[in-house]
Backbone of each chain as ProteinMPNN parsed JSONL, in Angstrom:
{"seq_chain_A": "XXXXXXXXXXXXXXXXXXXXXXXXXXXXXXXXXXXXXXXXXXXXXXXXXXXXXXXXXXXXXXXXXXXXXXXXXXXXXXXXXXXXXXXXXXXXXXXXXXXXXX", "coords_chain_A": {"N_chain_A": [[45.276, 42.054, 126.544], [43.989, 44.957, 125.568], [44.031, 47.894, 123.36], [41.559, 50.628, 122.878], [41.104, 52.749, 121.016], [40.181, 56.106, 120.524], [39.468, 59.4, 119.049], [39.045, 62.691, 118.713], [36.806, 65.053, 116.678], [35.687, 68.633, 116.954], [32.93, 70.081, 116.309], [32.388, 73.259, 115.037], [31.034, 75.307, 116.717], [32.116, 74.626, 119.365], [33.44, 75.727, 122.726], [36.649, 76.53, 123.742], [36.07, 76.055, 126.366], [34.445, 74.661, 127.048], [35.564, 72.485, 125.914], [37.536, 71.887, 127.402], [36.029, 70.629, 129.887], [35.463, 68.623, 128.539], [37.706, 67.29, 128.424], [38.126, 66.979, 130.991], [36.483, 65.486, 131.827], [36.65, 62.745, 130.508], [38.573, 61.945, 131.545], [38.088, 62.024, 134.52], [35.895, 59.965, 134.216], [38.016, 57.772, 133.574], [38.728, 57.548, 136.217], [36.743, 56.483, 138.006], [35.8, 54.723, 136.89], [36.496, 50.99, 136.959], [36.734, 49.162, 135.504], [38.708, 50.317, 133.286], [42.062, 49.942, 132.619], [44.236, 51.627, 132.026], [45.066, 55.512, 131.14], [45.771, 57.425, 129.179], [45.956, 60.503, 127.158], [46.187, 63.206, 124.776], [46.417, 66.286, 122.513], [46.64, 66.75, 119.654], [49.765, 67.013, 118.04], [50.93, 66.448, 115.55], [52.586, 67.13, 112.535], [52.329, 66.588, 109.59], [50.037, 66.951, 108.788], [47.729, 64.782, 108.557], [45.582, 64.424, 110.229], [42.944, 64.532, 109.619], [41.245, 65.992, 110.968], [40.536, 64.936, 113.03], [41.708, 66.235, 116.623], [42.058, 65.312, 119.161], [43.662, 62.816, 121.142], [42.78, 60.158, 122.39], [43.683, 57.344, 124.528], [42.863, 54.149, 125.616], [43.016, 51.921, 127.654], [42.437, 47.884, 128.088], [42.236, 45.5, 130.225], [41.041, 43.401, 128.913], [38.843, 41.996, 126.381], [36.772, 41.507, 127.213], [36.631, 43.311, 129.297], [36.31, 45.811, 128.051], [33.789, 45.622, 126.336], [31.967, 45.17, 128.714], [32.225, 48.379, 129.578], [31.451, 49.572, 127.494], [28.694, 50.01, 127.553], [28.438, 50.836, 130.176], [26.822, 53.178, 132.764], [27.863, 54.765, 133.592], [30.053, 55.768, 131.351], [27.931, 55.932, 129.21], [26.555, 58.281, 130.142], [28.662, 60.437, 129.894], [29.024, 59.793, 127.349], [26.82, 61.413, 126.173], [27.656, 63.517, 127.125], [28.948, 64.788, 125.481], [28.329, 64.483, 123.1], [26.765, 66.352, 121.757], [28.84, 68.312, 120.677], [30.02, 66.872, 119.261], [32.011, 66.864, 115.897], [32.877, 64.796, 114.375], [33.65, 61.445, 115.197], [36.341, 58.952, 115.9], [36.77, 55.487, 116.638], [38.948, 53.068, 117.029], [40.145, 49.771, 117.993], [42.684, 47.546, 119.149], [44.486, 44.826, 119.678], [47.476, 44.638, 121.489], [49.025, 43.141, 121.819], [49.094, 40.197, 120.212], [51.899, 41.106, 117.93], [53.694, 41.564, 119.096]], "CA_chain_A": [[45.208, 43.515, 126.642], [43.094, 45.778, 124.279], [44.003, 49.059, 123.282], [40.809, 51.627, 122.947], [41.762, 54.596, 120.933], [39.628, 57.282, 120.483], [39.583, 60.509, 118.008], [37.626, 63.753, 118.977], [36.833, 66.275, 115.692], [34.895, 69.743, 117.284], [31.892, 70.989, 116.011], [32.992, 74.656, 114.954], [30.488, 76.106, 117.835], [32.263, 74.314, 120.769], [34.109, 76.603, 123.117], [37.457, 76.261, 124.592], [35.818, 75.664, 127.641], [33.662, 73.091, 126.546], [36.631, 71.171, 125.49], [38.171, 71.853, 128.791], [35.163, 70.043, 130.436], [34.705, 67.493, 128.234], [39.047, 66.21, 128.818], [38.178, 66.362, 132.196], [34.826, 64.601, 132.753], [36.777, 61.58, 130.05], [39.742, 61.523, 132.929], [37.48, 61.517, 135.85], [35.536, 58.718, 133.942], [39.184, 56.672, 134.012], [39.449, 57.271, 137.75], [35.345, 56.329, 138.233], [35.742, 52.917, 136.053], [37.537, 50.366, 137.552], [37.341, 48.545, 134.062], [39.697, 50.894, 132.535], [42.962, 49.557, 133.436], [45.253, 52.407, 131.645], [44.314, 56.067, 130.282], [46.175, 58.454, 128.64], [45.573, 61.465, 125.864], [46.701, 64.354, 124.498], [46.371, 66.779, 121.871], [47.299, 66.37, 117.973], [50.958, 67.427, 117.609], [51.628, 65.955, 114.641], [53.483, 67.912, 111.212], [51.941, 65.548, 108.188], [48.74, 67.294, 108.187], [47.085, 63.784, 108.122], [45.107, 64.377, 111.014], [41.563, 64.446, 109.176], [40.41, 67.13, 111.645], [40.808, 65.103, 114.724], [42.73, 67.509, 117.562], [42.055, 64.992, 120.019], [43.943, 61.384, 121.126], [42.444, 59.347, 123.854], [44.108, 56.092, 124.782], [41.914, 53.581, 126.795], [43.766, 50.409, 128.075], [41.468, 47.681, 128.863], [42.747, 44.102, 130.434], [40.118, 42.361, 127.887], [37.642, 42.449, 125.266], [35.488, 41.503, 128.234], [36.602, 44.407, 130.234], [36.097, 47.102, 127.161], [32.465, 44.72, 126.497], [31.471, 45.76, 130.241], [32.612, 49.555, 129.766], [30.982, 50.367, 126.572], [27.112, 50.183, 128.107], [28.497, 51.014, 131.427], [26.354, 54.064, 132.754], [28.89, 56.516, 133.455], [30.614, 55.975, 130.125], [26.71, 56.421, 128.681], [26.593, 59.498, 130.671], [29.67, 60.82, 128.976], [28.706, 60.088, 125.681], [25.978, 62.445, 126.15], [28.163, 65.091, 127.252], [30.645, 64.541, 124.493], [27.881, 64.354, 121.615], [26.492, 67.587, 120.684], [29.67, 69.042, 120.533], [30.721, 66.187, 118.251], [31.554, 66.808, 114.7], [33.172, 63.28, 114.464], [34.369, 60.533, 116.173], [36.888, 58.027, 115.293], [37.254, 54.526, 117.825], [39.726, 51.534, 116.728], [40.367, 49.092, 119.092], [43.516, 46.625, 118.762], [44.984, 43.665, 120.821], [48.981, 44.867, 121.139], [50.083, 41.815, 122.097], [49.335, 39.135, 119.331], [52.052, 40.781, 116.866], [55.321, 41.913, 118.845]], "C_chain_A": [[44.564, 44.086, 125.382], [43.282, 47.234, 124.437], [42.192, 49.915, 122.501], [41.128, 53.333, 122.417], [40.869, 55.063, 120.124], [39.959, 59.028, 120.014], [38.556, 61.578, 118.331], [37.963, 65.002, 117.944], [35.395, 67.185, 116.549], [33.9, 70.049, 116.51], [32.244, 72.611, 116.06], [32.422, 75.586, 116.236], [31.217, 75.868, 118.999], [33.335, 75.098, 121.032], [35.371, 75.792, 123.532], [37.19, 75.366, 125.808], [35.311, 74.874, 127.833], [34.567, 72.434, 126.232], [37.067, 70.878, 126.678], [37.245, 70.449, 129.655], [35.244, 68.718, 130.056], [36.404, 66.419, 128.361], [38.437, 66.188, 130.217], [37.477, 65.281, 132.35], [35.391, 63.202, 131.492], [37.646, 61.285, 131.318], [39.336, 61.411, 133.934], [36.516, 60.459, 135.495], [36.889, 57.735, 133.989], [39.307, 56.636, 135.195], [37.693, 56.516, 138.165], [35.053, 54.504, 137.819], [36.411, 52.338, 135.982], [38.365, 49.38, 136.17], [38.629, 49.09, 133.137], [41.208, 50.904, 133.384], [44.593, 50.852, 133.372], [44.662, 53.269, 130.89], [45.302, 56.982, 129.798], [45.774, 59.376, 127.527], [46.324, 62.56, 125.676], [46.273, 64.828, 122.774], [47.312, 67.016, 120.103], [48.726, 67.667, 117.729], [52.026, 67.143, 116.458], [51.986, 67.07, 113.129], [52.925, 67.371, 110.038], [50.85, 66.171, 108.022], [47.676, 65.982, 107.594], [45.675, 63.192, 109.08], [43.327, 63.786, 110.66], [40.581, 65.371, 110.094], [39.891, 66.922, 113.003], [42.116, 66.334, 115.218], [42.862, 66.572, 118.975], [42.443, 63.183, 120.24], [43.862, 60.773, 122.249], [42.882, 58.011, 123.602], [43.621, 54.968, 126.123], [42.581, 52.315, 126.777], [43.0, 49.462, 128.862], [42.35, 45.874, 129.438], [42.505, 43.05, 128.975], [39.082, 42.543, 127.356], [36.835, 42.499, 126.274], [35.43, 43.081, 128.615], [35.837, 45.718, 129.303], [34.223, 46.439, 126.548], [31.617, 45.773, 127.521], [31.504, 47.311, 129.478], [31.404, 49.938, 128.698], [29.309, 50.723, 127.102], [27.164, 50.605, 129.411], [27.658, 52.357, 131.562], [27.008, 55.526, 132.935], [29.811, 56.986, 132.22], [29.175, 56.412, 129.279], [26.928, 57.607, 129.333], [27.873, 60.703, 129.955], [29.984, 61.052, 127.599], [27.691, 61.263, 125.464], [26.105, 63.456, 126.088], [28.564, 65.607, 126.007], [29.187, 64.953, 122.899], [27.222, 65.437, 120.622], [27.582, 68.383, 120.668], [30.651, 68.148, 119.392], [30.899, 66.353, 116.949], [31.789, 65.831, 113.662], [33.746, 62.793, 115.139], [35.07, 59.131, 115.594], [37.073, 56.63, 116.61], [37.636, 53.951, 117.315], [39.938, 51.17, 118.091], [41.846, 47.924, 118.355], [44.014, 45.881, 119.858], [46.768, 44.127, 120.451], [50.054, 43.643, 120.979], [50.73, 40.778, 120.895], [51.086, 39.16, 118.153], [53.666, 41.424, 117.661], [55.951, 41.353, 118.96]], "O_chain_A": [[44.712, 43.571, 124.274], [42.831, 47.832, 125.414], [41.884, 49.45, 121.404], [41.287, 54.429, 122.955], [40.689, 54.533, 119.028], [40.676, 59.74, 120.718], [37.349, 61.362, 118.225], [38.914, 65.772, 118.085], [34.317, 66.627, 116.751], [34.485, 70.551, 115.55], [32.357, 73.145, 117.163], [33.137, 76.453, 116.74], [31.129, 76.764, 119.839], [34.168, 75.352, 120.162], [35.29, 74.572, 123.677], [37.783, 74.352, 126.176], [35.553, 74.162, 128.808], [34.194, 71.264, 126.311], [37.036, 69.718, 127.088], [37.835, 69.415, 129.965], [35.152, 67.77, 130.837], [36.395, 65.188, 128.385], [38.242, 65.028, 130.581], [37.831, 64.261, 132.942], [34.467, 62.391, 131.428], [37.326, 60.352, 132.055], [40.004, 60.684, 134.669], [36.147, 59.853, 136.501], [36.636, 56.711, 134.622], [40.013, 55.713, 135.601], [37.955, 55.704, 139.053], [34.408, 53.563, 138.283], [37.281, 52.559, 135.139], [39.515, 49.05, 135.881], [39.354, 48.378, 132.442], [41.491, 51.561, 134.386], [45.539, 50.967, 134.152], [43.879, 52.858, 130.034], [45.744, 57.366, 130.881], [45.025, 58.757, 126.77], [47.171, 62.836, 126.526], [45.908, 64.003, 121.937], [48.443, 67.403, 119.805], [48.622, 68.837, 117.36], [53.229, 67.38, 116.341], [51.095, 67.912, 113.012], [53.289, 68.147, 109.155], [50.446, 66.017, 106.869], [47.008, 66.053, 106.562], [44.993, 62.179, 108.923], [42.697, 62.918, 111.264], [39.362, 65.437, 109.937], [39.303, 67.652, 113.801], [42.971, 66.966, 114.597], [43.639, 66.954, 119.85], [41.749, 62.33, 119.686], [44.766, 60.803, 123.084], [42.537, 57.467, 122.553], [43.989, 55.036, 127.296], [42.635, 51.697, 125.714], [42.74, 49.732, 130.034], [43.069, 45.321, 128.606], [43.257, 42.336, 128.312], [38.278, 43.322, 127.868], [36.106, 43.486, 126.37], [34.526, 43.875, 128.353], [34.967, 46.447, 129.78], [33.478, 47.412, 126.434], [30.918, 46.753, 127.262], [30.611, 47.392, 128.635], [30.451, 50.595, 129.116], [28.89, 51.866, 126.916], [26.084, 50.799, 129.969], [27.63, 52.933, 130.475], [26.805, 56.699, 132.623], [30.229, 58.129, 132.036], [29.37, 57.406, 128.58], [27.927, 58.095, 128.804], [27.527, 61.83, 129.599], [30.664, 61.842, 126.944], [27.864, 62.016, 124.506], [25.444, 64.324, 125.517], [28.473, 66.778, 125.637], [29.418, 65.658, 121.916], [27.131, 65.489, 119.395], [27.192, 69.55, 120.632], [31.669, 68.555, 118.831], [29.868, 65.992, 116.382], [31.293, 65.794, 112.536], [34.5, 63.43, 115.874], [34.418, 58.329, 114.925], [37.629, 57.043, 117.628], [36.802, 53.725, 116.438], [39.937, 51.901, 119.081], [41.873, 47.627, 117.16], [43.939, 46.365, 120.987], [47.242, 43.967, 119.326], [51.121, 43.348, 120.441], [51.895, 40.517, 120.597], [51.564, 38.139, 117.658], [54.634, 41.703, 116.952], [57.118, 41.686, 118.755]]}, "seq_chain_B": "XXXXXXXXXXXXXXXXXXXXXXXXXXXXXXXXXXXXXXXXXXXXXXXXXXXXXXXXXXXXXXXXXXXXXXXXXXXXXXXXXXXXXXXXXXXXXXXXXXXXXX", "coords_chain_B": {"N_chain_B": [[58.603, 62.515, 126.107], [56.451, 60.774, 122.622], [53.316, 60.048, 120.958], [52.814, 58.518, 118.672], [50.324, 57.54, 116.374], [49.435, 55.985, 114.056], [46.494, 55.408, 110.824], [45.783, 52.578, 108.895], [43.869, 52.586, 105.889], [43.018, 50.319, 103.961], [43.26, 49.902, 99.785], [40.976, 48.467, 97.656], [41.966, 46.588, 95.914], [43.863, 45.571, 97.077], [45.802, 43.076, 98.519], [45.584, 40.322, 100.613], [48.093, 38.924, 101.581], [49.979, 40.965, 100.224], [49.172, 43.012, 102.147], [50.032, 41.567, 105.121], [52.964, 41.806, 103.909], [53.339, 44.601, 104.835], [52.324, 45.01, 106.973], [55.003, 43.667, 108.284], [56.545, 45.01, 107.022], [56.86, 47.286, 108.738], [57.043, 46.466, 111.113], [59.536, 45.75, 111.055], [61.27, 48.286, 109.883], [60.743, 49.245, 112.476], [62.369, 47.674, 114.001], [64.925, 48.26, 112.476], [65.029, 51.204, 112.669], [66.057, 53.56, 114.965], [65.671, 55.476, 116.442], [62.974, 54.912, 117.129], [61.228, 54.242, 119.983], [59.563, 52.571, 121.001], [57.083, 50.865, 119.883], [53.784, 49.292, 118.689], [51.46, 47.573, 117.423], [48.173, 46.734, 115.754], [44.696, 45.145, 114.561], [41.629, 46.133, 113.711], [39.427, 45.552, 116.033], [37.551, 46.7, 117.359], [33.774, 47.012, 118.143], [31.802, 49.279, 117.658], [31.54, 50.103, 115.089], [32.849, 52.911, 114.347], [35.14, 53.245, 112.669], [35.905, 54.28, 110.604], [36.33, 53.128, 108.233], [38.96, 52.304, 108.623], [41.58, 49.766, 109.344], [43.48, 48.952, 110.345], [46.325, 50.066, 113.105], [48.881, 51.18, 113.93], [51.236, 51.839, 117.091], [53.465, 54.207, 117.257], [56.361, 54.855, 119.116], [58.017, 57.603, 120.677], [60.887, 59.277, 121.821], [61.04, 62.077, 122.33], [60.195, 65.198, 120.575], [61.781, 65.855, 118.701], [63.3, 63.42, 118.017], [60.844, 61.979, 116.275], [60.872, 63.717, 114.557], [63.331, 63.477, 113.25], [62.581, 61.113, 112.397], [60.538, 61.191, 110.35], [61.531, 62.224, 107.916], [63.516, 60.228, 107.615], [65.549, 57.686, 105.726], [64.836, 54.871, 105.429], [62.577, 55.132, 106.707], [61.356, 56.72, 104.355], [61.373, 55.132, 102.418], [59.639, 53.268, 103.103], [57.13, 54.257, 103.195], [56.781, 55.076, 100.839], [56.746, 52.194, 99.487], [54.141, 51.124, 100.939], [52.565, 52.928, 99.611], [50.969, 52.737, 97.295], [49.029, 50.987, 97.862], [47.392, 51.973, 99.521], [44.081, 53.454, 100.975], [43.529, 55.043, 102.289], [45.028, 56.985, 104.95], [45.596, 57.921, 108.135], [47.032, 60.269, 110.861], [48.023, 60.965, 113.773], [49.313, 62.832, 116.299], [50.199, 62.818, 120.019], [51.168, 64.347, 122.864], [51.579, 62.371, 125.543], [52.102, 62.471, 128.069], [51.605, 65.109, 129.206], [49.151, 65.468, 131.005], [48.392, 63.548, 132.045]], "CA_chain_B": [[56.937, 61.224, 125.129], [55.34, 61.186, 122.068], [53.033, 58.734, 120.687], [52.445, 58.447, 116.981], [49.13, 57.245, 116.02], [49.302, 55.831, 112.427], [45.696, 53.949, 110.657], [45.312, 52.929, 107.342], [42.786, 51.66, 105.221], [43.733, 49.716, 102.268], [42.535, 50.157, 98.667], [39.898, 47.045, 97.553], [42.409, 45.765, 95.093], [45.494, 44.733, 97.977], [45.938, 41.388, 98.854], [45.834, 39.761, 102.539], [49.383, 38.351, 101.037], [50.582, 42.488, 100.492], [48.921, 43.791, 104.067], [51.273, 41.023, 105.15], [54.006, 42.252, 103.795], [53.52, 46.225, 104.499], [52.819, 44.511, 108.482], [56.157, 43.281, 108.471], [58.259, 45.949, 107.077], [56.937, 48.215, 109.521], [57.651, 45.554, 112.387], [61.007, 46.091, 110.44], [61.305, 49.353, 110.582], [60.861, 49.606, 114.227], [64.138, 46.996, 114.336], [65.641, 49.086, 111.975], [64.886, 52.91, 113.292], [66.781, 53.522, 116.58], [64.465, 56.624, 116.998], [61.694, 54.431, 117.512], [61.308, 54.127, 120.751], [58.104, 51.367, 121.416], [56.233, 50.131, 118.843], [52.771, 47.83, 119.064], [50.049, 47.331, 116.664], [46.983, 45.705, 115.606], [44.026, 45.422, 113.504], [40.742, 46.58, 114.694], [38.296, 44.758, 116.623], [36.241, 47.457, 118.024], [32.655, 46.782, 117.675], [31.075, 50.005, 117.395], [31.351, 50.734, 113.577], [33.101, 53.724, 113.776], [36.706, 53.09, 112.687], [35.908, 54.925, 109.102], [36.706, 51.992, 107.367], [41.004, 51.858, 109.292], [41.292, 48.059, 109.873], [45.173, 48.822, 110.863], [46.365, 50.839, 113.924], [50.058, 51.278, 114.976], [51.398, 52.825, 117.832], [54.576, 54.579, 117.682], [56.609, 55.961, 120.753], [59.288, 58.445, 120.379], [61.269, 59.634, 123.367], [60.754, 63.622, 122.129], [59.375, 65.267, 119.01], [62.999, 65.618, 117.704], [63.319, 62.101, 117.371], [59.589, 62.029, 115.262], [61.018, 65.088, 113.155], [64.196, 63.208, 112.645], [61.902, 59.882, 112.166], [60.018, 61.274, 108.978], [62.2, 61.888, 106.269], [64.476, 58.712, 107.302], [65.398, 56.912, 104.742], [64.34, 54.029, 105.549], [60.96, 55.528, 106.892], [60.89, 57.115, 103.008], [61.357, 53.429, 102.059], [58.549, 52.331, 103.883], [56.262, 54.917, 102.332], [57.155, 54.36, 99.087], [56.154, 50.57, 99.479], [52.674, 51.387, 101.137], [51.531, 54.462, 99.258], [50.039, 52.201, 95.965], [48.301, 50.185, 98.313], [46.158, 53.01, 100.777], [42.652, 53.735, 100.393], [43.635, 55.623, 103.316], [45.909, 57.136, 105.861], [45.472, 58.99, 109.153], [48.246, 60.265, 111.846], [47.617, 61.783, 115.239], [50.714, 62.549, 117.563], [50.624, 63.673, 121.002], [52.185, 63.764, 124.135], [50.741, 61.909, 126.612], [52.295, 62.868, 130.244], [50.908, 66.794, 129.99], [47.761, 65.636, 131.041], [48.289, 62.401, 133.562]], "C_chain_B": [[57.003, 61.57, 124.428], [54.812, 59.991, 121.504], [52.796, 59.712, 119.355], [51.637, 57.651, 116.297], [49.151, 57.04, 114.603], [47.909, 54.547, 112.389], [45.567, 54.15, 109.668], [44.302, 52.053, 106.878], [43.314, 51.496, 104.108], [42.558, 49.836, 100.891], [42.291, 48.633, 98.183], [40.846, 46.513, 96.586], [43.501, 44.888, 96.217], [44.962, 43.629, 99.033], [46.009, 40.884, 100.036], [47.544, 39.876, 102.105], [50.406, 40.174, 100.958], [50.424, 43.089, 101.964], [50.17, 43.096, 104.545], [52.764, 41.711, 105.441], [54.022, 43.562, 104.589], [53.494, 45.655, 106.292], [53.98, 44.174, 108.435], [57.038, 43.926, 108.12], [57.691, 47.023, 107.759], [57.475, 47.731, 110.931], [58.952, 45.873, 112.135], [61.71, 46.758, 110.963], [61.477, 49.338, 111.71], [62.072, 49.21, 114.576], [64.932, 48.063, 113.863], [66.046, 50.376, 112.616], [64.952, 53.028, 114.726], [65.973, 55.083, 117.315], [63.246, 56.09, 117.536], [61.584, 54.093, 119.114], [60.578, 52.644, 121.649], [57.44, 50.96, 119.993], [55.22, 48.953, 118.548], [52.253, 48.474, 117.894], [48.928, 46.223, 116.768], [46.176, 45.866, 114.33], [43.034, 45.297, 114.115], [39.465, 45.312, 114.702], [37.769, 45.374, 117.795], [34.753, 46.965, 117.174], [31.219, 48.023, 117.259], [31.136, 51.07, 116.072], [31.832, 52.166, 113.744], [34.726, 54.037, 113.777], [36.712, 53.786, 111.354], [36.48, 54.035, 108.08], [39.091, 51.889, 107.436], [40.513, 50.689, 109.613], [42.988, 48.059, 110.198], [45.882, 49.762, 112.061], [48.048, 50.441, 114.57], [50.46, 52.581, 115.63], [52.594, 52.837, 117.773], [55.145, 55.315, 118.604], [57.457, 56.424, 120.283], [59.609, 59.347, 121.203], [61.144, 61.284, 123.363], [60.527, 62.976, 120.529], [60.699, 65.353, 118.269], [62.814, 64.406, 117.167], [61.999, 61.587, 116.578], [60.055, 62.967, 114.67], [62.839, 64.482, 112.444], [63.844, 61.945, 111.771], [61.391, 59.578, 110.294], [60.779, 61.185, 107.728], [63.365, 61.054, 106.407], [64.112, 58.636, 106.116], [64.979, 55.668, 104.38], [62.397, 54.267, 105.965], [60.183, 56.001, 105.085], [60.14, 55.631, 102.276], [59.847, 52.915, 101.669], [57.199, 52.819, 103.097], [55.881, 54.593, 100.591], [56.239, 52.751, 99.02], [54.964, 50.612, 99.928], [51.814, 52.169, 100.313], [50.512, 53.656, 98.45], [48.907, 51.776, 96.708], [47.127, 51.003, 99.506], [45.307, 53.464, 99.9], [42.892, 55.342, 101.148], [44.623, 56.05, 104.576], [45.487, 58.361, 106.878], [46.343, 59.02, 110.145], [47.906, 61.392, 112.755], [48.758, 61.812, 115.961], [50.403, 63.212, 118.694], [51.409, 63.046, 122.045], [51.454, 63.525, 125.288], [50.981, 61.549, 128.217], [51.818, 64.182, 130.256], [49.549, 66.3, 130.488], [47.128, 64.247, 132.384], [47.972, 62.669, 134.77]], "O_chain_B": [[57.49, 62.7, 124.442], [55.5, 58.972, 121.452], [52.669, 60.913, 119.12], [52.215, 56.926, 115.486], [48.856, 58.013, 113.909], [47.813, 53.515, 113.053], [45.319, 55.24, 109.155], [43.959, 50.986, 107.39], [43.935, 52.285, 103.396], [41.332, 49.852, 100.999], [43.144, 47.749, 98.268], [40.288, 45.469, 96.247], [43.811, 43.706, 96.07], [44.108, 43.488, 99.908], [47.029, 41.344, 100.549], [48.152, 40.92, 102.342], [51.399, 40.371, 101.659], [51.306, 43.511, 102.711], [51.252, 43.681, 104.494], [53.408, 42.006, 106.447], [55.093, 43.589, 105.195], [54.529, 45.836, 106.933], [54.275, 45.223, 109.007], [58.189, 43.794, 108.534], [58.133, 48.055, 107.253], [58.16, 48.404, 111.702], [59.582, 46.325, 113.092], [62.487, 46.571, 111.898], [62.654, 49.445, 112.054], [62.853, 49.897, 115.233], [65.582, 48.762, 114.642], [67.182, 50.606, 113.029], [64.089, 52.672, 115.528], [65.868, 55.465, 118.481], [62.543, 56.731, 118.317], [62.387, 53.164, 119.213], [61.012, 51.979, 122.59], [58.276, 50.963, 119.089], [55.623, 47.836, 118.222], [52.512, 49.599, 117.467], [48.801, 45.25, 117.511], [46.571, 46.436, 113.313], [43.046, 44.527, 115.076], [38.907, 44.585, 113.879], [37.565, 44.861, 118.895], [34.647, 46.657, 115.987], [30.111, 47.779, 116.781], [30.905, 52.277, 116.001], [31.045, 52.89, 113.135], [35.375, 54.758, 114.535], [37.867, 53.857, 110.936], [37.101, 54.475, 107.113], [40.0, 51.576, 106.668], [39.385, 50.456, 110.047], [43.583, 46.983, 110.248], [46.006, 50.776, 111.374], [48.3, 49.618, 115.45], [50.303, 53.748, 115.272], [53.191, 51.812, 118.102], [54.613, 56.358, 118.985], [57.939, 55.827, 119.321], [58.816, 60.256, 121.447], [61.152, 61.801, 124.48], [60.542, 61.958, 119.837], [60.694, 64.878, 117.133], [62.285, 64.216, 116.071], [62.229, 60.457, 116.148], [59.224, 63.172, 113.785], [63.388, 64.955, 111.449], [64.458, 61.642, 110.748], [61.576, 58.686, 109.466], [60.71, 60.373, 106.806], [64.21, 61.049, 105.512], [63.14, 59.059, 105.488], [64.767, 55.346, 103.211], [61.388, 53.688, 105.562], [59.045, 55.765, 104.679], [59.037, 55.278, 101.859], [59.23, 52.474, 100.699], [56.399, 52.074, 102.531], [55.114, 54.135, 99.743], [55.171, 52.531, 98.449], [54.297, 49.929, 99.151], [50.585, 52.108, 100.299], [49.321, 53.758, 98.743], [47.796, 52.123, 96.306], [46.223, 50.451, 100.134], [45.411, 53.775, 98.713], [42.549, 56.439, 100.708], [44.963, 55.057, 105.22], [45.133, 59.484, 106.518], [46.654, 57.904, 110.562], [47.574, 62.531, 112.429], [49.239, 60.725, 116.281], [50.277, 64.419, 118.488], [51.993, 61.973, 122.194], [50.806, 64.365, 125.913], [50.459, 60.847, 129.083], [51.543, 64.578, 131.388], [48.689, 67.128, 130.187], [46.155, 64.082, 133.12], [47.964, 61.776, 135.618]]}, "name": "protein", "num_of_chains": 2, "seq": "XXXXXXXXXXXXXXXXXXXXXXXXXXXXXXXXXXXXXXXXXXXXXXXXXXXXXXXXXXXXXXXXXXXXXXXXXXXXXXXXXXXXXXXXXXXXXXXXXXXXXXXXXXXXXXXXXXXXXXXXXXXXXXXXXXXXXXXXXXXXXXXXXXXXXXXXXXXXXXXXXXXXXXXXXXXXXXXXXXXXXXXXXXXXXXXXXXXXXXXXXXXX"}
């Protein structure tokens, strides 16, 4: 199993509504890509102020390096990046295997 | 829910032999802290260079945000701090809740 986690910092121009768009069209990419075996996200609720100016926490669950391999060049995840990128003002991705250490 | 997104990057002087350690008293921790709810990690093996130089990624669960606002100033969580701080280049923390949006 390979966790996929993903950090979205705004570009000061992007609207509300543009954010709106851009959670959806990642969540209708998890229902679109069979590779992605588990998705969840949500919005930075944390108190520490350690955020770094993400607001945004996407969690991509993939079977296997293979599977997250496949995904990353896949065309509808390309298509997505596109959406996602002029509104970007950074982006954070780690990836980790959960398993090896509990 | 909440998840608790902790990644750090270590400062160029600390030791495989310290990471080590600071991995294992957070594995600890988790035994220890009855707030904790879940607890996985890793160390990153994403391939698309943009982890900002985090090579550490744990995920904490916590059944509400009480139990993350009772989590922090543990004493044992202080502990834990204490024993990492010398050693970060770097620290970043993201929390949300990840059923508003399933």
């Amino acid at each position: 199993m390979l966790r996929h986690v993903v950090l979205f910092a705004w570009e000061d121009k992007t609207t509300p509504e543009k954010i709106k768009e851009i959670e959806q069209a990642f969540m209708d990419l998890a229902q679109k890509i069979n590779l992605i075996h588990d998705f969840e996200w949500g919005t930075d609720v944390s108190t520490e102020n350690l955020a770094h100016g993400f607001t945004h926490c996407f969690l991509v669950t993939f079977k296997s390096r293979e599977d997250r391999d496949a995904y990353l060049p896949h065309r509808e995840h390309k298509a997505f990046v596109d959406l996602v990128k002029p509104y970007m003002k950074d982006v954070l991705v780690i990836d980790y295997n959960p398993g090896v250490h509990r």
